[in-house]
Steps between C-alpha positions, in 0.01 A plus 500: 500500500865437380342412118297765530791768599741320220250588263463838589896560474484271155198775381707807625779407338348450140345776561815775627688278145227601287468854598902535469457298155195745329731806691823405394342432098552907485867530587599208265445602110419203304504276767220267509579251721392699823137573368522084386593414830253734688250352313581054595567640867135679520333222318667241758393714768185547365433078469623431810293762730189402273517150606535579837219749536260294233604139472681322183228467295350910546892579419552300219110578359570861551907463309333255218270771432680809517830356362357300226213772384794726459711360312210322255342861414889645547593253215151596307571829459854476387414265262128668320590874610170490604536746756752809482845347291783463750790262513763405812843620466778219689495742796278218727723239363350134352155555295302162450228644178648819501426529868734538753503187788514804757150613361260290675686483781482863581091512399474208737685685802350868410153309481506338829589794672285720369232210538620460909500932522151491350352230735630675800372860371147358465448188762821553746570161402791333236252230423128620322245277688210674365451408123228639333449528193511897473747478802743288232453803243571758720793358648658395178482843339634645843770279465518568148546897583758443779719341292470704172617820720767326527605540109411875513919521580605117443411567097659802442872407676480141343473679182743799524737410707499123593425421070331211597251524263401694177175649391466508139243767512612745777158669719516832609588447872846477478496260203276273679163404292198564676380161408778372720323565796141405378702155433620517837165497625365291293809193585407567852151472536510212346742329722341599777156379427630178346656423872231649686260289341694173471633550906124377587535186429842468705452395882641809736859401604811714588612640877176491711547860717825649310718755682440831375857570426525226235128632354670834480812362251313507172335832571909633653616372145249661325554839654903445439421437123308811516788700648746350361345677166571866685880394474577311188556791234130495368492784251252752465515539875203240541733411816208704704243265386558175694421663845162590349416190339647198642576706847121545574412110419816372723413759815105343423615192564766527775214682731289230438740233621617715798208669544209292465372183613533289233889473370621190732668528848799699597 
C-alpha cells in the first residue's frame, strides 16, 4: 500500500509538471526547454507506470519498439525525402541523424497511452488478453487513429508557433501536408502491430488486480494532452478540436475503468 500510494504521488506529479511544461511552452517565445522537459518527465512517467501495470519485459518490448521504430523511419525520411521533405529546427534541442533525442521519447509516451486508452475503450482492460489475429489489426489501427488525432493540433502549433520543425513543401491545412497524417498512420500501425504480435510470446506479468485510479493515469494524461491543446495558442482556432477528438477517446476509457467491470479495483 505505501509503494503503491508513492507511486501514485510520483505519477501525479510528472504528470501536473508536464501539463505546466506543454502549458507554459506558449507564454515563453523561443523557449524550448519546457516542451524538452515535458517530454523526459512524460516518457519517465510513462516507463515507470508501464512496468508496473505490464512487467519489465512488456515495458521495455513495447519502448524498444515504439522508440526505436521511430527514430529508424524518423532518420529514413530525413535522410531519402522519401516521404514529404521536412527538416528539425534546434527548437527540441540535441538531434542524433537529424532527429531530435526528444523524438522517440514522445512517440513512445503518446503511443502507450493511446495504446492503454484503446484497450480500455474496447476490453475495459489496460492489458489485451484476447489476441487474435483480426483482433491485433483492429486494435492497432484503433490505436493508430487515437493517436494521429492527436497531430490534428500538435502539427500545426509545432510548426507555426513552437518552429520545431519545417515542411519543405507546405499542405493546405495550415501548411501541414496531407501526407503528414497518412504517415502518421502509417508509423502507428505499424508499431502497434509489431508489439501486439511480438507481446505473445511474453509470459503475462505486471500488478495482478490494479487499482483503478492508477489504470486511469495514462488515459487522465491523455485527456490533459488533449486539453492542454485548447490553451496553448494553436492557430486557426483548431483549439475546439481536442474535446472532439481526443475528449471522446479519454471519457471512452475513463467510463470503462469506473464504470465497468473490467478496469482493476478501486
Amino acid at each position: 500500500m505505501m509503494l503503491r500510494n508513492v507511486l501514485l504521488a510520483g505519477l501525479l506529479v510528472v504528470l501536473l509538471a508536464f501539463g505546466c511544461a506543454w502549458l507554459l511552452c506558449a507564454w515563453v517565445p523561443g523557449s524550448n526547454f519546457p516542451l524538452v522537459l515535458g517530454n523526459v518527465l512524460v516518457a519517465f512517467g510513462a516507463l515507470c507506470h508501464s512496468a508496473w501495470l505490464w512487467g519489465w519485459r512488456h515495458c521495455l518490448l513495447f519502448f524498444c519498439i515504439s522508440a526505436g521504430l521511430t527514430f529508424v523511419l524518423e532518420a529514413l525520411s530525413l535522410a531519402t525525402n522519401l516521404a514529404t521533405p521536412y527538416f528539425y529546427t534546434a527548437v527540441l534541442g540535441p538531434r542524433f541523424l537529424g532527429v531530435p533525442v526528444v523524438i522517440p521519447l514522445g512517440w513512445f509516451s503518446m503511443l502507450y497511452l493511446s495504446h492503454v486508452v484503446v484497450n480500455l475503450m474496447v476490453d475495459g482492460t489496460p492489458r489485451c488478453r484476447r489476441r487474435g489475429h483480426g483482433r491485433v489489426v483492429l486494435l492497432a489501427l484503433l490505436t493508430a487513429l487515437v493517436m494521429s488525432s492527436w497531430d490534428l493540433t500538435l502539427d500545426p502549433y509545432m510548426v507555426q508557433s513552437v518552429k520545431a520543425w519545417v515542411w519543405l513543401q507546405p499542405g493546405g491545412f495550415l501548411g501541414i501536408p496531407f501526407a503528414n497524417y497518412v504517415s502518421w498512420l502509417e508509423l502507428t500501425f505499424i508499431i502497434c502491430l509489431c508489439y501486439r504480435v511480438s507481446e505473445r510470446g511474453l509470459p503475462e506479468a505486471g500488478a495482478v488486480s490494479p487499482s483503478r485510479t492508477l489504470v486511469a493515469l495514462p488515459v487522465v494524461l491523455y485527456g490533459l494532452v488533449g486539453l492542454s491543446g485548447s490553451f496553448v495558442g494553436i492557430p486557426g482556432g483548431l483549439g475546439v478540436l481536442p474535446p472532439f477528438t481526443m475528449g471522446i477517446a479519454a471519457l471512452g476509457a475513463l467510463g470503462r475503468v469506473f464504470l465497468g467491470r473490467e478496469g482493476g479495483r478501486s
